[in-house]
C-alpha positions as CSV (number, residue, x, y, z in Angstrom):
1,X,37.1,-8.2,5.6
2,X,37.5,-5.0,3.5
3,X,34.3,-2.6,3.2
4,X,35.0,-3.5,-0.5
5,X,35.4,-7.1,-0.5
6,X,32.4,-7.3,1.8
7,X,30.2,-6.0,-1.1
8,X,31.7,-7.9,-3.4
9,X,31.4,-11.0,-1.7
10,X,27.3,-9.9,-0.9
11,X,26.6,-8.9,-4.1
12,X,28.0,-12.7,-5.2
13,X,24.6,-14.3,-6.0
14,X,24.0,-11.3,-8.3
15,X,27.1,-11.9,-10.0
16,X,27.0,-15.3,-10.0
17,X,5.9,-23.3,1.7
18,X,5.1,-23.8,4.5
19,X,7.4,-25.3,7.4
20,X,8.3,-28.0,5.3
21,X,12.0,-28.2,4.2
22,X,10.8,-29.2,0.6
23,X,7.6,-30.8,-0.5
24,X,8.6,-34.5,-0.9
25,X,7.9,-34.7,-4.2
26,X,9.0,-32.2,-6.4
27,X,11.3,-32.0,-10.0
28,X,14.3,-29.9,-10.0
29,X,15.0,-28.5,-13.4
30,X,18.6,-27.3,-14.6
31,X,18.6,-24.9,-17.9
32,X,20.2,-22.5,-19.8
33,X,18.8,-20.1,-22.1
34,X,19.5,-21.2,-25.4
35,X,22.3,-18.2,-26.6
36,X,24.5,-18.9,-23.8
37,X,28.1,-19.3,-24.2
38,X,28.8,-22.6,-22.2
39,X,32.3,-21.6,-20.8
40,X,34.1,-21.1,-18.2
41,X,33.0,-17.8,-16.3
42,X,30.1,-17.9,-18.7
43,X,26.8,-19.6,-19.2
44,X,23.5,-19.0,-17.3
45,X,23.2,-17.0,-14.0
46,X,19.4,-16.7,-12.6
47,X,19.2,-14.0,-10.4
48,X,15.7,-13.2,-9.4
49,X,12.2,-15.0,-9.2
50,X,8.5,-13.5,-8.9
51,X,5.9,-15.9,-7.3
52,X,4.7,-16.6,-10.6
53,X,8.0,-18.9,-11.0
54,X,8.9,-16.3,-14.2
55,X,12.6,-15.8,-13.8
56,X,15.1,-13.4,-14.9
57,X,18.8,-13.0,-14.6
58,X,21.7,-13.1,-17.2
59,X,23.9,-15.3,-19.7
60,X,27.3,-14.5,-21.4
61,X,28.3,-14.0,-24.8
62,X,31.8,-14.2,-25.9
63,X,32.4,-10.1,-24.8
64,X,29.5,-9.2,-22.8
65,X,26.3,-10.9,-21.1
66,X,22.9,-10.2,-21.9
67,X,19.8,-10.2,-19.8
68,X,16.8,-13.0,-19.7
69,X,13.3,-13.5,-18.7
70,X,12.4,-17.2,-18.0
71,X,8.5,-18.3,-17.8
72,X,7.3,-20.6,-15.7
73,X,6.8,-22.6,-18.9
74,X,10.3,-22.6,-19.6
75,X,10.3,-20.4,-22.9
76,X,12.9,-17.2,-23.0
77,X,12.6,-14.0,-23.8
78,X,16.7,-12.3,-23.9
79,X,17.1,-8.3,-24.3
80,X,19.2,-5.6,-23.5
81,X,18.6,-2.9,-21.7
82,X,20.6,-0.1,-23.8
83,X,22.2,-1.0,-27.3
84,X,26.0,-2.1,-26.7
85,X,25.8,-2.7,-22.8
86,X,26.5,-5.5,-20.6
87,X,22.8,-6.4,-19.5
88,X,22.5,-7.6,-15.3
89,X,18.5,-7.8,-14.4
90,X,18.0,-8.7,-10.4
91,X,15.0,-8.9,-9.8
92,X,11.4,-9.5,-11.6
93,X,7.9,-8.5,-10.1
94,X,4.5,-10.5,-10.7
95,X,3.9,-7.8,-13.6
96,X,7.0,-9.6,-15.7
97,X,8.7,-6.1,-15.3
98,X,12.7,-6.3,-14.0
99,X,14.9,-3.7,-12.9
100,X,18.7,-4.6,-12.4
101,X,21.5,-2.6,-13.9
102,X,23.9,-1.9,-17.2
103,X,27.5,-0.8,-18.0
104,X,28.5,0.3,-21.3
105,X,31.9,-1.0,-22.6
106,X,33.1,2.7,-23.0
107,X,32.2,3.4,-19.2
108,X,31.6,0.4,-17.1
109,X,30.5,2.1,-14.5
110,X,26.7,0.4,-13.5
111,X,23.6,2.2,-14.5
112,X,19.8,1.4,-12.8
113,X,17.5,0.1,-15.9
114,X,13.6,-0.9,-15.3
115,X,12.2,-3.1,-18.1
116,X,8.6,-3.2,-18.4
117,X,6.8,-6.5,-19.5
118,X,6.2,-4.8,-23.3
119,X,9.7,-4.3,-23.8
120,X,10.3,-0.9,-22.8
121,X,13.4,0.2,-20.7
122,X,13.2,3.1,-18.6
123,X,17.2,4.0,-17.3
124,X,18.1,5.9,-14.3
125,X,20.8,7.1,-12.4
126,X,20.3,8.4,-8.7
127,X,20.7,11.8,-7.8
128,X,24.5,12.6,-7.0
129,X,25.8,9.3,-8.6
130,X,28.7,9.3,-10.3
131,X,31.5,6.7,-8.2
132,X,33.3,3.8,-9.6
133,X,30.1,1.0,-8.1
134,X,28.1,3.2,-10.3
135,X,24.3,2.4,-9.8
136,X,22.8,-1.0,-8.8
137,X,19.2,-1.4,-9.1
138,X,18.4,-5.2,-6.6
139,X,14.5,-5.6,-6.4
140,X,11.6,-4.3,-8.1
141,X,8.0,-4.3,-6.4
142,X,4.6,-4.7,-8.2
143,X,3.9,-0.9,-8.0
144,X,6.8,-0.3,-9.8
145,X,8.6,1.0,-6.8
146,X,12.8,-0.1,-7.3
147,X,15.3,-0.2,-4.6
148,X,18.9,-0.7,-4.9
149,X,22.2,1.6,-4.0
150,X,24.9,3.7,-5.9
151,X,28.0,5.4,-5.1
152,X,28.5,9.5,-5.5
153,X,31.3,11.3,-7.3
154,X,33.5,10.7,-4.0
155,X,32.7,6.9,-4.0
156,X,30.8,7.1,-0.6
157,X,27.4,4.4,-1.0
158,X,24.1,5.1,-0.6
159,X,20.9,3.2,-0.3
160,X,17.9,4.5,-2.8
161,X,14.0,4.0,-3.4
162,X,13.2,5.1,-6.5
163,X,9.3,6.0,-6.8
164,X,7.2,4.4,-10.0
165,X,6.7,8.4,-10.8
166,X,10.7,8.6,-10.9
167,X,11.1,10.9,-7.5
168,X,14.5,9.6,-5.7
169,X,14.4,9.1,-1.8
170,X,18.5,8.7,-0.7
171,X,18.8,6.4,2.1
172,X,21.7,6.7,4.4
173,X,21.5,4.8,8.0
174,X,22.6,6.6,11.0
175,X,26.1,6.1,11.5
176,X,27.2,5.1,7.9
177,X,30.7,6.4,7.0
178,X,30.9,9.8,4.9
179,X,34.5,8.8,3.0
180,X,35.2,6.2,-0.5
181,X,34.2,2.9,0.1
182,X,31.7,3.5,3.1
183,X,28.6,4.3,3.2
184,X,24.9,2.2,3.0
185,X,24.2,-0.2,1.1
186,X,20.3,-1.5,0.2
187,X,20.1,-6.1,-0.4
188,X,16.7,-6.4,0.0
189,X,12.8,-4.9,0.1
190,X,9.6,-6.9,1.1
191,X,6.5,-6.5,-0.6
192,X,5.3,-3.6,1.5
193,X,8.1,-1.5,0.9
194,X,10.6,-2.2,3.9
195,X,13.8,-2.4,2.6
196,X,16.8,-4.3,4.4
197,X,21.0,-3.6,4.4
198,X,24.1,-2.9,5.6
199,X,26.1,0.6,6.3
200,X,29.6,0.5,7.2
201,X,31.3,3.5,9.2
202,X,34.2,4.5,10.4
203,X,34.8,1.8,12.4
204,X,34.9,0.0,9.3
205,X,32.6,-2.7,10.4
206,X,29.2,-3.3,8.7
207,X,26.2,-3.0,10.7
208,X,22.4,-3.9,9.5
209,X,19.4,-2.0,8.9
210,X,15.9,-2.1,8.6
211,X,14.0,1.0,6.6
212,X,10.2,1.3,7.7
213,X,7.8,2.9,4.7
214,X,7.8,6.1,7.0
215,X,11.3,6.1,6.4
216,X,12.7,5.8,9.9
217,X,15.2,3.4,10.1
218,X,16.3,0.7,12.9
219,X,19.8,0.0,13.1
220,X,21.1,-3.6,14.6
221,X,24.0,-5.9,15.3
222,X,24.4,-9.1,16.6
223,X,26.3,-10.5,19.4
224,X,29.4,-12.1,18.8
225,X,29.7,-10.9,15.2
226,X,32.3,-8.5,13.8
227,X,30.3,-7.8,11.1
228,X,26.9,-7.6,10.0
229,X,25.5,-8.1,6.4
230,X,21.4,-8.6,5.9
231,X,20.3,-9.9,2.6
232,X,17.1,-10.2,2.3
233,X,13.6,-9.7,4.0
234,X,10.0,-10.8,4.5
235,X,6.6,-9.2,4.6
236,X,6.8,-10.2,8.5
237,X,9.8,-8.1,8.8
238,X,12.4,-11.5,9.4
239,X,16.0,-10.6,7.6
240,X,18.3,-13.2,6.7
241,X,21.8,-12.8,5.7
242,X,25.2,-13.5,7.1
243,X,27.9,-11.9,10.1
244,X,31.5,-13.0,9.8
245,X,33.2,-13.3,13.3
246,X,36.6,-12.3,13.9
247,X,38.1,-15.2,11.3
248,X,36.5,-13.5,8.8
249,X,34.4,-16.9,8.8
250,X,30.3,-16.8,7.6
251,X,27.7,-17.8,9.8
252,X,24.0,-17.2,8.8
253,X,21.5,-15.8,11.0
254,X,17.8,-14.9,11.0
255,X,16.8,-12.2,12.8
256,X,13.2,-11.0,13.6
257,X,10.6,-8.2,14.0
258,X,11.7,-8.2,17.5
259,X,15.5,-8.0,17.5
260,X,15.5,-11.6,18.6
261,X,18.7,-12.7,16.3
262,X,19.8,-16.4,15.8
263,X,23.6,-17.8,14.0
264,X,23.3,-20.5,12.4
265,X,26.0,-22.9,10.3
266,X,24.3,-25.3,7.9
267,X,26.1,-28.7,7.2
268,X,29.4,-28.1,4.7
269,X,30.3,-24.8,6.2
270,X,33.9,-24.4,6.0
271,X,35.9,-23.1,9.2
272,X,38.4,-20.4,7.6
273,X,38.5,-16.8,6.3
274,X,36.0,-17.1,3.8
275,X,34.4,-20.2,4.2
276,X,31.1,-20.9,6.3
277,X,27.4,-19.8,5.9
278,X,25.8,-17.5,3.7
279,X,21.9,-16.7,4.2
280,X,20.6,-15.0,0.9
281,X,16.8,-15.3,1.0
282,X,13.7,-15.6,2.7
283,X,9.8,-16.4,1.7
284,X,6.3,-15.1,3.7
285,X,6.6,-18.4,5.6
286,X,10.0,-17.9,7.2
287,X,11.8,-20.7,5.0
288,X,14.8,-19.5,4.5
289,X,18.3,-20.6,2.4
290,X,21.4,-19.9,0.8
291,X,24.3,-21.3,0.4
292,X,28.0,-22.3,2.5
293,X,31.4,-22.3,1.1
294,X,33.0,-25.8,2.7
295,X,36.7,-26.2,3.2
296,X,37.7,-26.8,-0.7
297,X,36.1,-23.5,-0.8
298,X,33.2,-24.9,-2.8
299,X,29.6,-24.3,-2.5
300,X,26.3,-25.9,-1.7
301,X,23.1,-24.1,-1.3
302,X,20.8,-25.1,1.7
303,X,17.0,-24.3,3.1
304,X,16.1,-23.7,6.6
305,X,12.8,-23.8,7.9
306,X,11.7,-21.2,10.6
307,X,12.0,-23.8,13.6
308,X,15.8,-24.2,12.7
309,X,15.9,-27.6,10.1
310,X,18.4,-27.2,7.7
311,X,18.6,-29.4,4.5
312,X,21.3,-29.6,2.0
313,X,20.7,-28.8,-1.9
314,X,23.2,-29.8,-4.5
315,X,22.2,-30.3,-7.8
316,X,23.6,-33.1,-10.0
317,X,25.9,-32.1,-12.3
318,X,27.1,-29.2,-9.6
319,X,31.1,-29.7,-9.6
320,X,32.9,-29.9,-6.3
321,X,36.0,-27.9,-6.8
322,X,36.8,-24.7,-5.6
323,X,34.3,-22.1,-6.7
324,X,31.9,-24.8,-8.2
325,X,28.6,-25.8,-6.8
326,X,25.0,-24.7,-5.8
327,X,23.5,-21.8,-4.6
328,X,20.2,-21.1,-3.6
329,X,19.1,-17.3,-4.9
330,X,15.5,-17.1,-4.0
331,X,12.1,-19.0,-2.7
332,X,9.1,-18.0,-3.3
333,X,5.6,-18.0,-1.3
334,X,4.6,-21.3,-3.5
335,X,8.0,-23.1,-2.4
336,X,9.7,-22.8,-5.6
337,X,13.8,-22.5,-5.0
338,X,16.0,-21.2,-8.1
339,X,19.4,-20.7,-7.6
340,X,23.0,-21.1,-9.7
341,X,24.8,-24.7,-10.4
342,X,28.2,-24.0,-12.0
343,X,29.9,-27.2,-12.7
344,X,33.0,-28.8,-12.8
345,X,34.4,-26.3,-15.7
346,X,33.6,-23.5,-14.2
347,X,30.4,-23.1,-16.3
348,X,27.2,-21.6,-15.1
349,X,23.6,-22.9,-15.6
350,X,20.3,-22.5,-13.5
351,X,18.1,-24.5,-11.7
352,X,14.4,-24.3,-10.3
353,X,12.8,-27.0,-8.3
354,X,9.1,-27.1,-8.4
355,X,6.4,-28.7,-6.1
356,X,4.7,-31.5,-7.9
């Protein structure tokens, strides 16, 4: 897999408690926000959760998508972050403030945007940026602290913390490539600030990372991977992503404060290029999901508990064609999942199941 297919294909949920696998009882709720255009391509993508259950993420209009704030009592708020801008919030803290990104129809190169819960939109762009990938803000904390990645004027990536003052802190693991379409790349930070990613160098492989709040950085693979791609991480420093093996086939893996790494294939993986597991998230009790791509090259989204049980989630109404299905995009501390159902059409709508 291409260094830029690779963060494509990572970056697809964006673009698209306890042990127990799921509380026994609990109601699954599928929604769009109200404004959405229900078409192909289109509709309602959820991309990030706080442990509140408030949820933000995007919907498409006719020319351009819009952002959206969700409450846990289902009523919507939808903005933008700069007039005339495709609108892409990623991530919302407890404080109901999100940070994502936005590209301007003249430009459409990505810009970093924090929203605060008033309505007021701070935009940012890192020091240096300027590349095609533009800016990409992923995950906002409660102190306002934002981490994300961008690409400089010579399209080389690079990881970022931005401060809540505004100061910048470039983060580039040891080993990442120096030339257009390498670099690092930020998925994920934990509550206490340690962030999680990938760098690929000049071997052209991608390797993970983890980033410590003293800013020293651990570097990892994993045997019997070609490739290495972390997407998310817990306040007990456990990352989840996926590796791809020399087929260019997913596997998930959890990997944790010790080094300690385990592969994993949940059931419907598909056993080509581009089929297989995908971990994407990971809650403070280790249960972790995402989603596989089986061998019609659709998905279905999945949790795994921290002893290795893996359950199958597809939502009704979650078409089984190619590029159709569920994904699971986040679960929080309470046990709430929210992910992505796109139906038979091709349309896109959220879903959130809830503990009773």
């Amino acid at each position: 897999m291409t260094p830029t297919a690779r963060l494509r294909f990572a970056a697809l949920g964006a673009l698209l408690a306890g042990t127990a696998l799921v509380q026994a009882a609990s109601t699954t709720t599928v929604f769009d926000v109200p404004a959405a255009l229900l078409r192909t391509g289109r509709g309602t993508l959820p991309t990030g959760m706080n442990p509140s259950g408030d949820i933000t993420g995007y919907y498409g209009l006719k020319k351009s998508f819009q952002g959206f704030i969700r409450n846990v009592d289902g009523q919507y708020t939808t903005f933008r972050a700069v007039k005339e801008a495709g609108t892409f919030p990623i991530s919302i803290n407890g404080l109901r403030q999100t940070a994502g990104w936005y590209s301007r129809n003249d430009e459409g190169v990505p810009r970093g945007f924090l929203r605060d819960a008033d309505g007021t939109v701070h935009t940012f762009d890192p020091v240096g940026m300027g590349g095609s990938y533009g800016t990409e803000s992923l995950v906002v904390l409660d102190s306002g602290a934002i981490a994300g990645f961008y690409s400089d004027t010579n399209d080389v990536l690079h990881g970022f913390l931005r401060s809540p003052e505004g100061a910048v802190t470039v983060i580039d693991a040891p080993g990442a490539g120096t030339t257009a379409n390498l670099g690092t790349v930020v998925s994920n930070m934990d509550a206490k600030g340690v962030i999680t990613g990938y760098y690929v160098g000049d071997d052209f492989v991608s390797h993970g990372f983890v980033r410590l709040t003293n800013g020293h950085i651990e570097t990892f693979d994993i045997a019997g991977a070609a490739d290495v791609t972390p997407q998310a991480i817990n306040v007990k420093k456990t990352t989840t992503g996926f590796v791809t093996d020399e087929n260019e086939v997913a596997h998930g893996f959890v990997r944790g404060k010790d080094g300690q790494a385990e592969l994993f294939d949940a059931p419907n993986s598909g056993t080509i290029a581009g089929q297989g597991t995908n971990g994407y998230t990971i809650n403070s009790h280790g249960l972790s999901g995402g989603f596989t791509v089986d061998s019609n090259f659709a998905f279905h989204g999945f949790l795994r508990t921290p002893k290795g049980r893996i359950k199958p989630v597809d939502v009704e109404g979650a078409g089984t064609g190619a590029n159709h299905g569920t994904l699971v995009q986040v679960i929080n501390d309470a046990g709430m999942v929210m992910g992505i159902v796109i139906d038979d059409k091709g349309v896109n709508h959220g879903f959130v199941t809830t503990p009773d």
